[in-house]
PAVO-294790 format. One record per atom (N, C-alpha, C, O): x, y, z; atom name; residue number from 1. Coordinates in pm, 1 decimal, always signed. Atoms other than C-alpha are relative to their C-alpha. Layout:
BEGIN
          x          y          z   atom    nr
          X          Y          Z     CA   NUM
...
% end
This chain:
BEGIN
          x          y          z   atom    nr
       -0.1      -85.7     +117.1      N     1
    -5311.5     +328.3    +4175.8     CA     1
      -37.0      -82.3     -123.5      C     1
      +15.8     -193.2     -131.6      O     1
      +56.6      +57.9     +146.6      N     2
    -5459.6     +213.3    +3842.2     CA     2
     +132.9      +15.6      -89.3      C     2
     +218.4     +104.0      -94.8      O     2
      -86.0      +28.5      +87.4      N     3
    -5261.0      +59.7    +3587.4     CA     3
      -67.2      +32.7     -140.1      C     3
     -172.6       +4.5     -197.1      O     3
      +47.6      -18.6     +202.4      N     4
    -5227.2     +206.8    +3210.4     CA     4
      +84.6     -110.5      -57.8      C     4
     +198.9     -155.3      -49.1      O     4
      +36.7     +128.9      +82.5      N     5
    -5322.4      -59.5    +2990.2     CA     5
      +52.6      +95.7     -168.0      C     5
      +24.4     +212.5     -194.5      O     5
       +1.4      -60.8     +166.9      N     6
    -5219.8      +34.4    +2599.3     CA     6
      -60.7      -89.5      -59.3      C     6
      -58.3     -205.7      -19.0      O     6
     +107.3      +91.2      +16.5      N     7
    -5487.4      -88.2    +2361.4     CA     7
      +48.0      +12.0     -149.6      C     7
      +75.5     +124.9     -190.2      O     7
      -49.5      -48.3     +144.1      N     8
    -5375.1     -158.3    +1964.7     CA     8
     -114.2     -115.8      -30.8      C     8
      -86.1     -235.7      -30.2      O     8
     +138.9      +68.6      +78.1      N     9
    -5739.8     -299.3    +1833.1     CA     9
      +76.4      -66.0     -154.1      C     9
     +142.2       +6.1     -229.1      O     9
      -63.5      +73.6     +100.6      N    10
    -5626.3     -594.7    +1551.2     CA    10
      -64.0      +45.7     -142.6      C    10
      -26.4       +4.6     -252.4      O    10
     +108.9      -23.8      +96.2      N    11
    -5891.1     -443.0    +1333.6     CA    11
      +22.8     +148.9      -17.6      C    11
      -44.0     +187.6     -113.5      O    11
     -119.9      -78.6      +12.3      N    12
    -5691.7     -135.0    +1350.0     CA    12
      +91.6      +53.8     -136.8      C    12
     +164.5      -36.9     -176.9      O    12
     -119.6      -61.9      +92.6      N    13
    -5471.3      +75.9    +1060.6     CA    13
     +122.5      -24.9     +115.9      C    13
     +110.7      -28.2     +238.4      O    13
      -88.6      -19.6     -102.8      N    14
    -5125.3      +52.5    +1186.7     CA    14
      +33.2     +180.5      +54.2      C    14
       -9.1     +267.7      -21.6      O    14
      +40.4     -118.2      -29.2      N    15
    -5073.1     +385.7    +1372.9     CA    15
     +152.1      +75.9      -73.1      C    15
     +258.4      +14.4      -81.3      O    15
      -50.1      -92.2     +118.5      N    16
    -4892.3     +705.6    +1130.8     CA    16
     +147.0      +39.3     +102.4      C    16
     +229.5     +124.5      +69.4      O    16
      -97.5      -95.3     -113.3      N    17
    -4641.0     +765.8    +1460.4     CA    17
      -12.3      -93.9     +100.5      C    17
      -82.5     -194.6     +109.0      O    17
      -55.0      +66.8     -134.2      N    18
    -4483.6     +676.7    +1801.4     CA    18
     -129.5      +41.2     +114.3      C    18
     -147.8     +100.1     +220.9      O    18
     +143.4       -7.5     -121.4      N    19
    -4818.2     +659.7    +1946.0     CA    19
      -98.9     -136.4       +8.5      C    19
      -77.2     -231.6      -66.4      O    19
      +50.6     +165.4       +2.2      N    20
    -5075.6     +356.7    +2047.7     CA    20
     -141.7     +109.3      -41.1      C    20
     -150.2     +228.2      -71.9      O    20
     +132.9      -11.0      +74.8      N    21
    -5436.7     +379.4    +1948.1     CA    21
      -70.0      +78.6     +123.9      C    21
     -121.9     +190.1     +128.8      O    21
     +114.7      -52.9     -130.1      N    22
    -5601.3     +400.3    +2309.4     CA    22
      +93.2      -41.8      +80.0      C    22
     +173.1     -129.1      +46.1      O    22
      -32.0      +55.8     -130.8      N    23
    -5475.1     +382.5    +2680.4     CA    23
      -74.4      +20.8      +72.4      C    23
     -104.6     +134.8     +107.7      O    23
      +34.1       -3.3     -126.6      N    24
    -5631.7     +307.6    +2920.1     CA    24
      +13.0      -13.2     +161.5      C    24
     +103.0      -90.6     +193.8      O    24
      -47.8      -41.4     -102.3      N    25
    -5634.7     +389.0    +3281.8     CA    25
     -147.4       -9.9      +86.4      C    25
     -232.4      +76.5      +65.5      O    25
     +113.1      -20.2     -100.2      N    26
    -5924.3     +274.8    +3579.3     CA    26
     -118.5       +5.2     -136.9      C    26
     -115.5      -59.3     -241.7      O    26
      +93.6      +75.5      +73.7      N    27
    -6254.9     +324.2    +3424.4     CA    27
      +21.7     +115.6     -142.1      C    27
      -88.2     +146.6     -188.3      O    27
      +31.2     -120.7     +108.2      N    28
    -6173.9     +610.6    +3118.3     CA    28
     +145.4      -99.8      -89.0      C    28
     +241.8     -167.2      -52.6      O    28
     -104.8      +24.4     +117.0      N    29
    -5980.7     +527.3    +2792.2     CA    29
      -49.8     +116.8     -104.8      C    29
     -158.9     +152.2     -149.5      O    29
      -77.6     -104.8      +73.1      N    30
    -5801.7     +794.4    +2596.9     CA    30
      -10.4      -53.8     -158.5      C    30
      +70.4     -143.2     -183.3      O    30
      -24.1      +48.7     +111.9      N    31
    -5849.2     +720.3    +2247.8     CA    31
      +79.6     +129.3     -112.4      C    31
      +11.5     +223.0     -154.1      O    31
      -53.5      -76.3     +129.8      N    32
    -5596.1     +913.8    +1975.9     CA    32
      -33.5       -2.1     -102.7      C    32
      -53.3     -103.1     -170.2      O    32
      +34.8      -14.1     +122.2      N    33
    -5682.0    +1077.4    +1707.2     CA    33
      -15.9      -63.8      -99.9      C    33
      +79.2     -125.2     -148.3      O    33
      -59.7     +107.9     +143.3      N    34
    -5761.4     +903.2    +1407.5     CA    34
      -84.6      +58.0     -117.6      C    34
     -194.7     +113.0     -115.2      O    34
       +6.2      -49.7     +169.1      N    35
    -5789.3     +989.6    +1043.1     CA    35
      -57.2      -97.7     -108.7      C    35
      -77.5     -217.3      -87.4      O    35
     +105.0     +112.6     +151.2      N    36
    -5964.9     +815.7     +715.9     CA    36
     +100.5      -88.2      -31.8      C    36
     +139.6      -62.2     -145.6      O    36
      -78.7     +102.4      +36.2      N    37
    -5716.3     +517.9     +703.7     CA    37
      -55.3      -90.6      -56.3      C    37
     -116.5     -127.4      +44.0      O    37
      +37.7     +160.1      +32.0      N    38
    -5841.1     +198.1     +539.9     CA    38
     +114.3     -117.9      +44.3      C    38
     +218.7     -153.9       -9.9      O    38
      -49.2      +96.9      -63.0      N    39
    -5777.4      -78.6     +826.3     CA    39
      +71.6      -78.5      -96.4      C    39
     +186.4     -114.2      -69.6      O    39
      -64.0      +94.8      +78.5      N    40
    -5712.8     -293.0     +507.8     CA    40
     +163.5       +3.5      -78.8      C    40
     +242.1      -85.3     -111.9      O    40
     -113.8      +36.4      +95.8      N    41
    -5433.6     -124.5     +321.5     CA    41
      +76.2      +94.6      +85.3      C    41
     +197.3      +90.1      +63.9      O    41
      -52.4      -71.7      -97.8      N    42
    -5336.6     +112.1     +580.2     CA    42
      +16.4     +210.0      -99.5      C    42
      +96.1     +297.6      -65.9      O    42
       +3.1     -112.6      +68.1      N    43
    -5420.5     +443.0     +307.8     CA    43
      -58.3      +72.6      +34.7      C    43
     -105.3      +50.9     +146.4      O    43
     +122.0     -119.3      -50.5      N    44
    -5629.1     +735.1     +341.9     CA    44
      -70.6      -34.3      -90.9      C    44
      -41.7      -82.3     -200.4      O    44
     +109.9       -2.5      +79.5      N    45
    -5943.1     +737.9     +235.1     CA    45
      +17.2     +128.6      -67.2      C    45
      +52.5     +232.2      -10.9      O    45
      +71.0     -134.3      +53.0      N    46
    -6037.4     +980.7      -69.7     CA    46
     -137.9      +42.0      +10.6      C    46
     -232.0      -31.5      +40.6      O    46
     +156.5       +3.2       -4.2      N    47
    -6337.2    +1136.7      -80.3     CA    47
      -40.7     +145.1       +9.4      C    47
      +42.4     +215.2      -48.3      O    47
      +77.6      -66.2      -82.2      N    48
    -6557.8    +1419.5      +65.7     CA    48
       -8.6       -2.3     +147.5      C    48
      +21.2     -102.8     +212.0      O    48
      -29.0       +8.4     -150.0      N    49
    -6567.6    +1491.1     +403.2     CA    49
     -128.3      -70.0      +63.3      C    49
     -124.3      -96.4     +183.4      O    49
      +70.8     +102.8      -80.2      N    50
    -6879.3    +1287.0     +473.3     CA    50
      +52.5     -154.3      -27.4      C    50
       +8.2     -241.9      +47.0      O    50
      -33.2      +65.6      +50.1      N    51
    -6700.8    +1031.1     +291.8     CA    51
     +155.3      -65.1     +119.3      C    51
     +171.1     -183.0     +151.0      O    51
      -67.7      +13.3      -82.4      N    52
    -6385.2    +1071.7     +537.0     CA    52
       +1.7      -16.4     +120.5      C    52
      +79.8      -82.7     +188.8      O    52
      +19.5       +0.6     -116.6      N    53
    -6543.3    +1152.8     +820.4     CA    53
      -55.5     -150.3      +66.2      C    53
      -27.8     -186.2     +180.7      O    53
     +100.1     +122.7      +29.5      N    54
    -6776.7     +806.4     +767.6     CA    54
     +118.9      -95.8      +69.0      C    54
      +94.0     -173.2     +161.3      O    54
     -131.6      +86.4      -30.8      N    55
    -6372.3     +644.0     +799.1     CA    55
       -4.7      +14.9     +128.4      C    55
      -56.4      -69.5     +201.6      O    55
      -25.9      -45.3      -98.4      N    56
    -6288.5     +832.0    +1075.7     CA    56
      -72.6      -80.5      +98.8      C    56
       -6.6     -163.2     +161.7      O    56
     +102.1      +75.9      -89.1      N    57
    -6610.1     +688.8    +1291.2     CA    57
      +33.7     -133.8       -5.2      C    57
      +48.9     -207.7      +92.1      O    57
       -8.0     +173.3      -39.2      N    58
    -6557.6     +353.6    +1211.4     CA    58
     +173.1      -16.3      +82.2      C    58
     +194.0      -82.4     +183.9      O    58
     -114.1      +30.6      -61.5      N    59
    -6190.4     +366.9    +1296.0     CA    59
      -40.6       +9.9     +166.2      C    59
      +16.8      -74.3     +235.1      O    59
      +27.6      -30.6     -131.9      N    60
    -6323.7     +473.1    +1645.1     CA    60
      -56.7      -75.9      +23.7      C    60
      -58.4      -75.7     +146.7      O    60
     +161.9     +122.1      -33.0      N    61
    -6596.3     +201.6    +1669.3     CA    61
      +95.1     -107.0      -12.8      C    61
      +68.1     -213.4      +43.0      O    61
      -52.0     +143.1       -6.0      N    62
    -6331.4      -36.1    +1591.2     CA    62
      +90.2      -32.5     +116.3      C    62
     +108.1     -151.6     +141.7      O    62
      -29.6      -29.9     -112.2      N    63
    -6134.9      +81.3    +1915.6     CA    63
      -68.1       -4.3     +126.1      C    63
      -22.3      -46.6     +232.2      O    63
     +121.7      +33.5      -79.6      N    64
    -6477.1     +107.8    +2092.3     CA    64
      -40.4     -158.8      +25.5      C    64
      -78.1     -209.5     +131.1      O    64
      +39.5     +109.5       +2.0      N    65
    -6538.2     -220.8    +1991.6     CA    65
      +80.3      -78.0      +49.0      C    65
      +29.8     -183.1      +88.5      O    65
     -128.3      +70.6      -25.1      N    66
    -6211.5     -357.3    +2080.0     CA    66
      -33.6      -27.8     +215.5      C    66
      -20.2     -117.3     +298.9      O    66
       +0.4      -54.6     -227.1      N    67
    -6278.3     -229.3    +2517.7     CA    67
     -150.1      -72.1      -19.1      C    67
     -164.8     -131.3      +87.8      O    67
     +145.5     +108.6      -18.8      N    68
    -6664.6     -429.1    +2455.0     CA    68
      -45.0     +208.3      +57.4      C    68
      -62.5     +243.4     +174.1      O    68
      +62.2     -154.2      -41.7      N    69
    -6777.4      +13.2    +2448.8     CA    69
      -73.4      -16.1     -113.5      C    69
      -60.0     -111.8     -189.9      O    69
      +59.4      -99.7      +91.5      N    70
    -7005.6     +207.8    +2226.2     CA    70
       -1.8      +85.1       +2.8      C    70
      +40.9     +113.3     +114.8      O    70
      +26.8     -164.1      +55.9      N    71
    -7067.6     +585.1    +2098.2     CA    71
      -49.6      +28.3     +166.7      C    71
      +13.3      +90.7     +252.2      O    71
      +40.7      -52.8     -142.3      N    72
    -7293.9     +597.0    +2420.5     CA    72
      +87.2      +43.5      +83.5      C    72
      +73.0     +156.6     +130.1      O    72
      -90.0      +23.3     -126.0      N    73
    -7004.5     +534.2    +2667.7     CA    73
     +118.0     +161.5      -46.2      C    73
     +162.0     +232.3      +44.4      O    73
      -51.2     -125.7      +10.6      N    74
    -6807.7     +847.3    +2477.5     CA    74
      -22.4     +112.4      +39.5      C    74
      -95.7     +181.4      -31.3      O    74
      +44.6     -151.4     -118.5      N    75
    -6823.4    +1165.9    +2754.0     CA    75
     +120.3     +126.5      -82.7      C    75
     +168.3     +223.1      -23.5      O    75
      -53.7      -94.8      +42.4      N    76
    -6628.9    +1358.4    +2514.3     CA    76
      +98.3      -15.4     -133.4      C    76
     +167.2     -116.9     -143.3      O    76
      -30.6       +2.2     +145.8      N    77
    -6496.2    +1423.6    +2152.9     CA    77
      +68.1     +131.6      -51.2      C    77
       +9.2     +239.1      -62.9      O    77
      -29.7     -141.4     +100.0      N    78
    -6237.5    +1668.8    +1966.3     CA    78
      +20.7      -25.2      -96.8      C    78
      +84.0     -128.6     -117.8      O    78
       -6.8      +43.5     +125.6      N    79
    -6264.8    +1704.1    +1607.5     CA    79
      +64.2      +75.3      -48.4      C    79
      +38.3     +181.8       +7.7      O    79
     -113.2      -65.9      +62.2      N    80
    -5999.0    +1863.4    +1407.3     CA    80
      -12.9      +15.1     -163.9      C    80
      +33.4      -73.3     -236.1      O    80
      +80.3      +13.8     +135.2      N    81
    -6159.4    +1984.6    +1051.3     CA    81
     +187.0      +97.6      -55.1      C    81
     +264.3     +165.1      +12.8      O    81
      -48.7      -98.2      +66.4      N    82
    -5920.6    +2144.5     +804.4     CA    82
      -72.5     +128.8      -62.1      C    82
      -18.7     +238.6      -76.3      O    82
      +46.3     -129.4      +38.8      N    83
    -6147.2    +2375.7     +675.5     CA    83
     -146.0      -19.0      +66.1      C    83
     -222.6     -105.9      +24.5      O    83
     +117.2      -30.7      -52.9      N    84
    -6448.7    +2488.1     +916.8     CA    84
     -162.3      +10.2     -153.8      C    84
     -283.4      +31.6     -148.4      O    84
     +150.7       +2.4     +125.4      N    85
    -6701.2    +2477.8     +570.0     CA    85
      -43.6     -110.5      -24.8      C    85
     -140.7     -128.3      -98.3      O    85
      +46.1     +157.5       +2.7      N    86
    -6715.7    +2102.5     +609.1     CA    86
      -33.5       +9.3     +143.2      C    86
       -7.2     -101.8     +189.3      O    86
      +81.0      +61.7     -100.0      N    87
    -6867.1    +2113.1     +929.4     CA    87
     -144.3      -45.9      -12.9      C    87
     -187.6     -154.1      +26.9      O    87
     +115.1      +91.4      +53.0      N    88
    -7197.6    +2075.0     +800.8     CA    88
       -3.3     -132.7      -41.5      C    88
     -100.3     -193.4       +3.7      O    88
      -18.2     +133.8      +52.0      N    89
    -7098.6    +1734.9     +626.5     CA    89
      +38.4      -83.9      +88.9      C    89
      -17.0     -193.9      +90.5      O    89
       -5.7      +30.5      -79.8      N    90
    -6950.8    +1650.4     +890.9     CA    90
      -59.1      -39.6     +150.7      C    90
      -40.9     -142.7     +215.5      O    90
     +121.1      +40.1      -89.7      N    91
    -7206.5    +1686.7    +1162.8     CA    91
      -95.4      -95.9      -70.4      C    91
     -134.1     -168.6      +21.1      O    91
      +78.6      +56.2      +58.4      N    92
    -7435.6    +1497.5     +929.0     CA    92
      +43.9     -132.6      +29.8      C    92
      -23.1     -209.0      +99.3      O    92
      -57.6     +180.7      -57.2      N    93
    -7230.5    +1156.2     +968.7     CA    93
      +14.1      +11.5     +167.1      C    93
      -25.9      -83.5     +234.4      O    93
      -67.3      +51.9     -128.2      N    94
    -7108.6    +1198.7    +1309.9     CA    94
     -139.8      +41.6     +110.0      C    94
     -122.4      +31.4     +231.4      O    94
      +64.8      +60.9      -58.7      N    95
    -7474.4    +1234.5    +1412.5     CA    95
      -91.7     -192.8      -19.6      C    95
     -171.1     -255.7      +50.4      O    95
      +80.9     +143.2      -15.3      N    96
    -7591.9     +877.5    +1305.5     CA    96
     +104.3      -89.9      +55.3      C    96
     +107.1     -208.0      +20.6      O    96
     -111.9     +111.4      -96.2      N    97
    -7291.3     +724.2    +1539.5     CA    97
      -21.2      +52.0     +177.3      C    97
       -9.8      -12.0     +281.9      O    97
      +37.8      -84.5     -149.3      N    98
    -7383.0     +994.1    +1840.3     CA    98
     -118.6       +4.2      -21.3      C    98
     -139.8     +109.8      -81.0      O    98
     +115.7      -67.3       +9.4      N    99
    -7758.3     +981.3    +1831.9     CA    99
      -77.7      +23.8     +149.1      C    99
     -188.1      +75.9     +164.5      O    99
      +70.6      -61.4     -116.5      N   100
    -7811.6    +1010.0    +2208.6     CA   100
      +56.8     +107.4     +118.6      C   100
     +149.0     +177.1      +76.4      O   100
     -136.5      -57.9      -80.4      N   101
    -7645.0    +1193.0    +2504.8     CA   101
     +101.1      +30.8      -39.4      C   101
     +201.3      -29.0       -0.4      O   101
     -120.8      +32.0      +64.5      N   102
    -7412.8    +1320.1    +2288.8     CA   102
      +81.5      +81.2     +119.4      C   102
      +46.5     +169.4     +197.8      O   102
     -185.6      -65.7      -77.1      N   103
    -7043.8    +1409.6    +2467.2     CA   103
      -28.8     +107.3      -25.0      C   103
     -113.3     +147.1     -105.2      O   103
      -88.6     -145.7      +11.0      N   104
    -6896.6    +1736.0    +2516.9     CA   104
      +93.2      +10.3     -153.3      C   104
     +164.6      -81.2     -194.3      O   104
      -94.2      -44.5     +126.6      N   105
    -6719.7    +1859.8    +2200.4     CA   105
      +61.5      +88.7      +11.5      C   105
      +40.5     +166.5     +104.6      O   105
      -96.4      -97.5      +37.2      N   106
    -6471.1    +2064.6    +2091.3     CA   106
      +18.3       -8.6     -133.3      C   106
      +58.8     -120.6     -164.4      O   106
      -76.9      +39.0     +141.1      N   107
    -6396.0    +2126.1    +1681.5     CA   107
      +64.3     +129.2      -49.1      C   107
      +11.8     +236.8      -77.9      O   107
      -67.9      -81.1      +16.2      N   108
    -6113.0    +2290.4    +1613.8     CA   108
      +29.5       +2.2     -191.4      C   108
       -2.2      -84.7     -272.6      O   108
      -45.3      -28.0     +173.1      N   109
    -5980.2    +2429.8    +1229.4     CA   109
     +146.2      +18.7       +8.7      C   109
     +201.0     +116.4      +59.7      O   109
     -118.6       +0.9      +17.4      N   110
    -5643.1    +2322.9    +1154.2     CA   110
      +40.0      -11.3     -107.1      C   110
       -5.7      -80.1     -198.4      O   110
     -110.4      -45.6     +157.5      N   111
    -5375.1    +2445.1     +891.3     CA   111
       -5.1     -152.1      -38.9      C   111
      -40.8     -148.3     -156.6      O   111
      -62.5     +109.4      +74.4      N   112
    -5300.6    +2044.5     +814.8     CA   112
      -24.9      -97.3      +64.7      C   112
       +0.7      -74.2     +182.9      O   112
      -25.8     +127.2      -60.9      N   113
    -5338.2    +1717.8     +924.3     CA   113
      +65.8     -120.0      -17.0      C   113
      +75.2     -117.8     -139.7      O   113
      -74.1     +140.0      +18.7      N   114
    -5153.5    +1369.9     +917.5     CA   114
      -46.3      -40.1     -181.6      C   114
     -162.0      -12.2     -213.4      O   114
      -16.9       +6.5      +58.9      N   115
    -5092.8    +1261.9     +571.2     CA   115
     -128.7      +49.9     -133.0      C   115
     -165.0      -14.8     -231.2      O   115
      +91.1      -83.5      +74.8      N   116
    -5346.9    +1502.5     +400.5     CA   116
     -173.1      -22.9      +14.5      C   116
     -270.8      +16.4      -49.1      O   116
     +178.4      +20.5      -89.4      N   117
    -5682.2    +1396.1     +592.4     CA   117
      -55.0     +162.4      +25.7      C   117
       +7.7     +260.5      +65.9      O   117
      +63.4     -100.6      -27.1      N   118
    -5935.2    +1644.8     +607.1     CA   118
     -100.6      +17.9     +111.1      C   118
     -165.8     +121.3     +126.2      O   118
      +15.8       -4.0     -124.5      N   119
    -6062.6    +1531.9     +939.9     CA   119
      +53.7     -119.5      +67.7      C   119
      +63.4     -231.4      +17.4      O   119
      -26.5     +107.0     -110.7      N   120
    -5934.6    +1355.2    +1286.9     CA   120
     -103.7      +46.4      +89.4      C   120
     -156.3     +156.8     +103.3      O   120
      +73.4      -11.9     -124.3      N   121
    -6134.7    +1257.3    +1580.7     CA   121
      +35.7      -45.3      +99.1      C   121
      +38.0     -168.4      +98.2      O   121
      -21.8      +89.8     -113.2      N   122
    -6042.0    +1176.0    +1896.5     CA   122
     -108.4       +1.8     +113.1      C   122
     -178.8     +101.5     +129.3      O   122
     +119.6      -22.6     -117.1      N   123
    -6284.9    +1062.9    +2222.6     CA   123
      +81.0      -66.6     +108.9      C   123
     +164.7     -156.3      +98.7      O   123
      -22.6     +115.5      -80.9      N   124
    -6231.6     +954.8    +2534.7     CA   124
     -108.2      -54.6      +61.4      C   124
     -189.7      +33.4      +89.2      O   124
      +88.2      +73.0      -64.5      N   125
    -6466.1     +707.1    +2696.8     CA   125
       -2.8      -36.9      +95.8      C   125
      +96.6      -36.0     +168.4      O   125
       -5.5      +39.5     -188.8      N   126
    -6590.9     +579.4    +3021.1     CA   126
      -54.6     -142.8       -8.1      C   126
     -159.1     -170.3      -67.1      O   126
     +103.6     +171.8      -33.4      N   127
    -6670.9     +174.6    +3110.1     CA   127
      -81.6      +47.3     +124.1      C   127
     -160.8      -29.5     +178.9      O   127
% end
């Protein structure tokens, strides 16, 4: 049986809750949600939602980067907008990080998110 590995990338925000960043398990890692933090001070980013979303990606790339992955290796992505009228802005960044094969999606519109972020993303990936 495959052993889950928990993955807390040093390059990393610390995480908002009793949760790890990524686990992994055989060849797929689970990566949790993550929100416009700045790795450096551990805040939310302000901004616009291409502005947040821009966070969002890198926080994921720095998790990606952490397992030796890329965007490619992501077979699937849910995005969690607060208000469905930023999806446009949003697709706009999160295609120059997905520009091939992109994953399966899902983007849902939620009442609220973690300390007033106006988007999370989570993916999971395959080595």
């Amino acid at each position: 049986m495959a052993q889950k590995k928990i993955i807390k990338p040093a390059r990393s925000a610390p995480a908002v809750g009793p949760y790890n960043h990524a686990v992994r398990i055989g060849d797929l890692l689970f990566c949790a949600g993550q929100i416009p933090l700045d790795p450096a001070t551990g805040n939310l980013v302000t901004g616009d939602i291409k502005i947040q979303t821009e966070r969002v990606l890198e926080n994921v790339k720095a998790i990606l980067d952490d397992q030796k992955l890329t965007f490619a290796n992501v077979v699937k992505s849910t995005l969690f907008l607060t208000n469905l009228a930023d999806f446009g802005g949003m697709n706009e960044v999160y295609t120059k990080y997905f520009t091939t094969d992109f994953p399966a999606r899902s983007t849902i519109q939620v009442a609220a998110l973690p300390k007033g972020a106006n988007v999370e993303i989570e993916v999971i990936a395959h080595f």
